[in-house]
N, C-alpha and C positions, 0 to 999 in steps of 0.2 A: 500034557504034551510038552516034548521037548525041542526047542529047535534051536539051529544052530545058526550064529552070527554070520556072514559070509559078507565079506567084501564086495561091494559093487563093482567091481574092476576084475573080482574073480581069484586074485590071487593069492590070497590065505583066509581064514576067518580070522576073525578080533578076539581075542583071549581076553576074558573076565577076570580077573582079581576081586573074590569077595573081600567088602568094604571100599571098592572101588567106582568110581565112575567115569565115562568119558563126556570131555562137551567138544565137539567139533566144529570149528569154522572155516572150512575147505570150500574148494570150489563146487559148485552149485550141490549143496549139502541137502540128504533127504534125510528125512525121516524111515527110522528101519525098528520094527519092535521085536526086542531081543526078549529073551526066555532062557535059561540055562542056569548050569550050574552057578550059586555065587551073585545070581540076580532076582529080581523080583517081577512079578507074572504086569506088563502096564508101563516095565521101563522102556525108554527110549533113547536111543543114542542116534547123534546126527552121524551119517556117515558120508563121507567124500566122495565124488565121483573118480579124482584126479591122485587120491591117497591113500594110505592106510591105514584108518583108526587104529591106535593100539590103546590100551590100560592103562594105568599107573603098575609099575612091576614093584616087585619088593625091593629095593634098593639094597644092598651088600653094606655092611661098614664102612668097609675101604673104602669102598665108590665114594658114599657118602663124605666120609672123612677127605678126602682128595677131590672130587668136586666143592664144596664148603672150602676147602685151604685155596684152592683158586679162587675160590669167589670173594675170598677174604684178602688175598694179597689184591686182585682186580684192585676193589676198593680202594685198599692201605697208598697204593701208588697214586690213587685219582685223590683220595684227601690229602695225604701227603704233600701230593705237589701246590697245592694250594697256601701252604704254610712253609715249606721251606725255601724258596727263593727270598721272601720278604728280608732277612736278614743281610743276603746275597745281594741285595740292587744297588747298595751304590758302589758297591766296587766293581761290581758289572760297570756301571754305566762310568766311572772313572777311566778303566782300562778300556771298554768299547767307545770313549770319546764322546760322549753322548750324553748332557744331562738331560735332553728334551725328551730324550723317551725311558727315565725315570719311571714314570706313572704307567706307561705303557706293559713293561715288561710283566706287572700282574695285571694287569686292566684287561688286554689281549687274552688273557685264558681265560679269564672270570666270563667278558662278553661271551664267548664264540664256546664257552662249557654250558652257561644258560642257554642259550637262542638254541644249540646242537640236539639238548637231550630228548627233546618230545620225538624228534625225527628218528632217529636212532629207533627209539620205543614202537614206532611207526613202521619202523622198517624190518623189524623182530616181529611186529605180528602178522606182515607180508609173507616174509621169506624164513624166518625162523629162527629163535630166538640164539641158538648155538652159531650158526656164521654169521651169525650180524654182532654177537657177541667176539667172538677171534677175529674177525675184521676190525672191530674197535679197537683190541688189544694191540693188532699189531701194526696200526696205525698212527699208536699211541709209541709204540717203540720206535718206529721210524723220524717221528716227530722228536721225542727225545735226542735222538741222535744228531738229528739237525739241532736242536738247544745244544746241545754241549761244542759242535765245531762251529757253533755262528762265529764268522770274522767280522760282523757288522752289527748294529743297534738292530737295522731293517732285518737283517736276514734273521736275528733272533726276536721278535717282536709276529715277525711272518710266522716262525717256527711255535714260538709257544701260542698264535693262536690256531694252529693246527694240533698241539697239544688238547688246547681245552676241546677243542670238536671232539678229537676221540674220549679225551675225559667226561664229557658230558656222558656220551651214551655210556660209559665202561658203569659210572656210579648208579645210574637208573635202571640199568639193564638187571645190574647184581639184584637189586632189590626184587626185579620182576621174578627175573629167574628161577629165587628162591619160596615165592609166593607160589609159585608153578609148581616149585616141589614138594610141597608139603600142602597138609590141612591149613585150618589156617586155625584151629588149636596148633599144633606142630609149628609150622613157621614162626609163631612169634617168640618162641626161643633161640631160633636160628637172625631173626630180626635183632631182637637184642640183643645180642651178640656183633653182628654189624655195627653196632654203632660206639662200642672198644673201640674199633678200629679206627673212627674219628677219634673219640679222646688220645689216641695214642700216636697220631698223626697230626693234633693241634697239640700236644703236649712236646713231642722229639722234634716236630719238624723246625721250626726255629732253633732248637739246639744244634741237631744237627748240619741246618743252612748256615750257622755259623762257626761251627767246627771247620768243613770243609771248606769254608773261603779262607777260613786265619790260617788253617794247618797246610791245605794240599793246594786245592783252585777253585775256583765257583764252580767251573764247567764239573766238579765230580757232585754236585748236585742234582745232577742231569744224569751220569752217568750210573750213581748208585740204582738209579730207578730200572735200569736193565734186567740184570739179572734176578728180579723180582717180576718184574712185566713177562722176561721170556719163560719163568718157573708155572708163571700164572697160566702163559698160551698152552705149555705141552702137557697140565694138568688138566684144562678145561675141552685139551682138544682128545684127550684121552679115553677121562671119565667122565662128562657131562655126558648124559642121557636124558635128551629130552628131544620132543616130536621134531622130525622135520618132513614141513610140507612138501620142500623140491617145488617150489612156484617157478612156472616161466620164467625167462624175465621179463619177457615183453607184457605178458599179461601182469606182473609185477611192477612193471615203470608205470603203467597208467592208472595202476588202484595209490600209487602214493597222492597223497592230497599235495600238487603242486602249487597251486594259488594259496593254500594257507601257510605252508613251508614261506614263501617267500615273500605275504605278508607279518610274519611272525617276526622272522628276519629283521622285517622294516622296522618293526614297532620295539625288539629288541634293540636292535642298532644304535638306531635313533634314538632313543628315548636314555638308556645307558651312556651313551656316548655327551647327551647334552648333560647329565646329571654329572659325570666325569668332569664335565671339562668345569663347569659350572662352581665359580668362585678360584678353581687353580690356573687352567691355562687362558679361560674367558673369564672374564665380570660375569656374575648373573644375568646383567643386563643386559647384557654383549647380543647382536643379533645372530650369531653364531647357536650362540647358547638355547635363543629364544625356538628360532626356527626348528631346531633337533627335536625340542622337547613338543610343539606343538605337532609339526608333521609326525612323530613318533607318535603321539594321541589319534590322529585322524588315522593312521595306521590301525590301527586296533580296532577301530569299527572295520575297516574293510578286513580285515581278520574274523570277528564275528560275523560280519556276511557269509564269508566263503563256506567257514565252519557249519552255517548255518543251513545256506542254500545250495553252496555252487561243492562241497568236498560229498563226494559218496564216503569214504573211509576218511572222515576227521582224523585230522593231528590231535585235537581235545574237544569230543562229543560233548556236545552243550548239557547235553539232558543228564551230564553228571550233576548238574547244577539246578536238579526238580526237585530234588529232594531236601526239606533241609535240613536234616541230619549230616547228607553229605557238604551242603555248604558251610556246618558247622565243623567237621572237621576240618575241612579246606582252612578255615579262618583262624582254627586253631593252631594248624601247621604254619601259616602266615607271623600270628601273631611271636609263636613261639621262636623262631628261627629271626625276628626282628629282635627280639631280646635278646637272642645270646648272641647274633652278630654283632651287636650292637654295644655291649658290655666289655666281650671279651676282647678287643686294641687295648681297651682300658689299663689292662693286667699285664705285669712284667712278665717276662716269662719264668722266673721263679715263683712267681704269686699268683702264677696262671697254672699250677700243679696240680696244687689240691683240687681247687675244682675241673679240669679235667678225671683226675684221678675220682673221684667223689659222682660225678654223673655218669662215668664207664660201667663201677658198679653199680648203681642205680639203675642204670639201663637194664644191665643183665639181672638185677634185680626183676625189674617191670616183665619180661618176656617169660620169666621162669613161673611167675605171678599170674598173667596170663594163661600159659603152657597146663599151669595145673588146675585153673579154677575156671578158665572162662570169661574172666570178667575184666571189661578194663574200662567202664564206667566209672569207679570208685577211684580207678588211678587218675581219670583226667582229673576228677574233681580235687583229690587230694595235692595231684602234681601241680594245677593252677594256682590250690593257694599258698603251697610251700614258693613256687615261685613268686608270686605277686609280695610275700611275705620275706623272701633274702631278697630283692631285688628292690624293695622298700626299706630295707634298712641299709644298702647301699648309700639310701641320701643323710646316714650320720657319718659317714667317714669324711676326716679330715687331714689336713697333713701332718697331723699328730696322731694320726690312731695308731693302735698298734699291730704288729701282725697277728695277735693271736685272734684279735678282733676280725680282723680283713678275713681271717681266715675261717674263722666261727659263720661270717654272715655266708661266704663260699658256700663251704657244705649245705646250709638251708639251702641255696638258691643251688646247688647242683644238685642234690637229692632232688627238686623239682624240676630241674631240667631233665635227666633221667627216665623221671615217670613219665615225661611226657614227649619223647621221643617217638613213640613205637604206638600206642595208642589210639592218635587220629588215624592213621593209616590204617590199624588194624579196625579200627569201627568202618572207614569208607570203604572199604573191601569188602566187609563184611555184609552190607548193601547194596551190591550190584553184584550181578553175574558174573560166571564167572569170563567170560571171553570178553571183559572189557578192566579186566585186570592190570593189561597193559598201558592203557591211556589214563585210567585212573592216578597207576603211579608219576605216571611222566606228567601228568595236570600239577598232581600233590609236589613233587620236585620241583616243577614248574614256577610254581607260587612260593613255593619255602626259599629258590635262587632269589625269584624280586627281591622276596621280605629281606633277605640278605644285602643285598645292592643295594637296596633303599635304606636300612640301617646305618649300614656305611658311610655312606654318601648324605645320611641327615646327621645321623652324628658327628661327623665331619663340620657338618655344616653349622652346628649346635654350637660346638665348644671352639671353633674358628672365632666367631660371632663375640665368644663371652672373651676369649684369651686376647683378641684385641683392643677391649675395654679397659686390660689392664698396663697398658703399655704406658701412661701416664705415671701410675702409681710404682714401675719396676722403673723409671728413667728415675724418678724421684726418692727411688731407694740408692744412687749411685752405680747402675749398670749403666754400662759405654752402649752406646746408639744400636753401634753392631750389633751387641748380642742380644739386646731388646725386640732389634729385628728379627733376629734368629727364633728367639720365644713367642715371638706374639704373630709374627709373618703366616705365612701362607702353606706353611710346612712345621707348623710350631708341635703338631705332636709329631714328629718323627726327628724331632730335635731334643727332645725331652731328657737324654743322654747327657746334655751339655749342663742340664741343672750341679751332677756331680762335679765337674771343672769348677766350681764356685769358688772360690777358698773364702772369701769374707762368708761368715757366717750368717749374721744378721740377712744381706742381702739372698743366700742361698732358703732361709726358712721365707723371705719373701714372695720368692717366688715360687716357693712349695707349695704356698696359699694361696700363690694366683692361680695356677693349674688345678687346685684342689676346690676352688670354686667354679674354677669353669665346667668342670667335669658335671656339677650338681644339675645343671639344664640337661646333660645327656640320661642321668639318672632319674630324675624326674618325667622324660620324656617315655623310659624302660619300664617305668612303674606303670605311666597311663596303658602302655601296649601290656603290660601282665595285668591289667585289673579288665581288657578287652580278654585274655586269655579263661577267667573266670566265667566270666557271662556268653562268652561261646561255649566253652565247657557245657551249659542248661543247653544246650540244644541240642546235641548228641544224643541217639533213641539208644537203648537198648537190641542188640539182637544176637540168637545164640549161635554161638563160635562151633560147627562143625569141627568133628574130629574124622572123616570122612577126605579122605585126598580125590581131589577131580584134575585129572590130567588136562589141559588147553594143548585142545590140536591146533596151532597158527596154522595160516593161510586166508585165501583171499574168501569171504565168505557172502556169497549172492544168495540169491531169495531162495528159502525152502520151496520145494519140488514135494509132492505125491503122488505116487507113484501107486497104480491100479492094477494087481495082479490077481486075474480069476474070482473077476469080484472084491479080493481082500485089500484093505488099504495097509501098508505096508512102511 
């Protein structure tokens, strides 16, 4: 017997696509057993009281090709902007009068892009993933606009942390998006692929942040991102296809998890803000410093409370964290992203090339790997110890090595950054259902923004620690007080420019060696986090990568309903 799908609401039936499935989380969602061509006699699709289940359709080239090319500039813009100001700050802060908010002008996007993303993610699986996607975008342009005519510190400090709000959700959104589209054989070629667009946005961006300050002005650092961002909006607002719920908003405002939003806030805030200030604008010891980081902690339990007891729709479902395969990938993404945040300040931007260059292809390596075999078991293993193993011989360089060396240990250690990009994510996906897709990725970005901030800010804290200890031995080589201070102070890697100004030679290879030992505690520190990346690795289960596309109907999704028609359950 044949029968036909029909809509609870009446107004079309659900078209099947063999090789297809639907998982629906609409409002008050029942159960409906379908039969038909292209299905199997026992399947079930949730259907919506409030919506319109549809299929996965066959996607077109073009589409394809032009949704992908927004989803790729999205990106290109949100990592980009991450990398190209840094070059730009102190002439910013010369000409806006302001060295105090220095630190600021990246700090502000970095906070308010982490604390943003999960919400965002939250907010795509309310109301749907396409207008909460082009509301990011063009929030993001709006913000940029403000960055480029700020006439003040504040008014650009205000601006670029309305930037990173929208840049949070723009980069975690892409990722979900494309998880949406595809199998998840399929997507992990489209995955790998994303993350070119890092290398090629950690690679240009510092170029060209300082092309455009020395040639034209800062503010066209802000401005380049336009007509990229607005290419992105009228291709994603074109061709993206993908479900939309049409949720209320009223019944929308009260399914957002408000208490965890704005403990999340707290614990991001606070806790960033005291590691920030901590050793630059405060002493460690400073009660400033102290109070941030502890009230940030207590934070975080009342976060896991709400998440736990008081959120019906969590910002980040605990029980991603029952599994431990999933908490091994989680720790993998952790560990991995504290390495390479953590390394790469280290690297000029000429000597930061190759390995950009070198873990792009890698990447696209890994997804291609995946896409045909199914397996990305053998890549964590393999990507851990390639990293654990360039990032360990990090701790022979000196300020004599040569480039060809620096350059030889790269490619080890970017071949295994590469592999190991795309892998944990595609294992924790592969482990949960599919209609928690979304908070899955925003948890994984989640964790990988800390590991980054926390990087930073220990490394920082690392090679602060050691460059001071040589202030004895650089005053003792005959450097004038100043520029001791200059090297060894509070700002000593971002002064590191000044080593070429040297002209005595003796004293210029002196201090090649002081910064070339200090650097050895951050390297050392890189190694212990890659030798945690290996033994996470062992926990990772196996399981097999569907080639099977399941379309995620978002919306708000309450308790399944059965429904008794003529005796038959339905």
């Amino acid at each position: 017997m044949e029968r036909a799908a029909v809509d609870i609401c009446g107004e079309r039936p659900i078209e099947l696509v063999p090789g297809s499935l639907v998982v629906a989380t609409g409002i008050k969602s029942q159960s409906l057993a379908i039969e038909g061509p292209g299905t199997q006699p026992g399947f079930y699709a949730d259907v919506g009281e409030e919506h319109n289940s549809t299929t996965a359709s066959t996607k077109s080239k073009v589409r394809t090709v032009a949704v992908m090319s927004g989803l790729f500039a999205t990106l290109f813009i949100a990592a980009l902007n991450a990398t190209i100001v840094s070059t730009a700050v102190p002439t910013i802060s010369a000409e806006l009068r302001s060295a105090a908010g220095y630190a600021w002008i990246g700090g502000a996007y970095i906070l308010a892009n982490t604390t943003a993303a999960p919400i965002w993610i939250k907010l795509s699986d309310i109301f749907g993933r396409k207008i909460v996607i082009l509301s990011a975008v063009g929030l993001y342009f709006v913000a940029t606009i403000l960055c480029a005519t700020s006439l003040s510190m504040r008014m650009l400090i205000a601006s670029r942390a309305l930037q990173g709000v929208a840049g949070g959700g723009l980069i975690q959104l892409v990722y979900v998006i494309v998880s949406d589209m595809f199998s998840m054989r399929d997507r992990s070629l489209y995955l790998g692929c994303l993350e070119v667009m890092w290398a090629i946005a950690g690679g240009t961006g510092p170029v060209l942040g300082g092309f455009f300050t020395e040639r034209v002005s800062w503010r066209w650092i802000f401005w380049i991102s336009l007509p990229i961002s607005g290419t992105s909006f009228l291709l994603l607002f074109c061709f993206l296809d993908v479900y939309n719920p049409r949720t209320p908003l009223l019944p929308g405002l009260k399914a957002i998890d408000w208490a965890g939003s704005a403990s999340m806030l707290g614990v991001m805030s606070m806790l960033l803000l005291g590691l920030d200030f901590g050793g630059a604008t405060f002493p460690w010891a400073s009660p400033t410093v102290i109070c941030l980081i502890i009230f940030g902690s207590l934070m975080l339990f009342v976060f896991l409370f709400s998440e736990k007891k008081l959120a019906r729709y969590p910002l980040m479902p605990l029980d991603i964290f029952n599994a431990r395969s999933n908490v091994a990938c989680l720790v993998l993404g952790f560990f991995h992203d504290f390495v390479t945040s953590g390394r790469s300040p280290l690297l000029s931007g000429a000597l930061s090339a190759p390995l950009s260059f070198v873990t792009g292809v890698s990447a696209i390596a890994t997804g291609i790997l995946i896409h045909r075999t199914g397996r990305y078991l053998e890549l964590i293993y393999v990507g851990s110890l390639l990293m654990l193993l360039g990032i360990g011989l990090f701790n022979l360089l000196s300020a004599f090595s040569t480039v060809p060396l620096i350059v030889g240990i790269e490619i080890v250690a970017g071949i295994g950054a590469g592999l190991l990009f795309e892998p944990p994510m595609v294992g924790l996906q592969a482990h949960l259902p599919r209609d928690a897709i979304g908070t899955s990725t925003s948890t994984a970005g989640f964790i990988r923004s800390i590991a980054s901030c926390l990087a930073i800010v220990l490394g920082g804290v690392v090679f602060q620690n050691s460059i001071g200890e040589h202030a004895a031995t650089l005053q003792a080589a005959g450097l004038s007080p100043n520029l001791v201070k200059y090297l060894t102070g509070n700002a000593a890697s971002a002064n590191i420019g000044m080593i070429e100004t040297i002209a005595n030679i003796k004293q210029k290879v002196v201090v090649r060696q002081a910064f070339a030992e200090s650097l050895k505690g951050i390297w050392i520190t890189c190694t212990a986090m890659a030798g945690g990346l290996v033994i996470s690795g062992l926990f990772v289960e196996k399981r097999h990568l569907s080639t099977v596309h399941e379309e995620t109907i978002t919306g708000i999704r309450l308790e399944k309903e059965t429904v008794e028609n003529n005796g038959e359950t339905r």
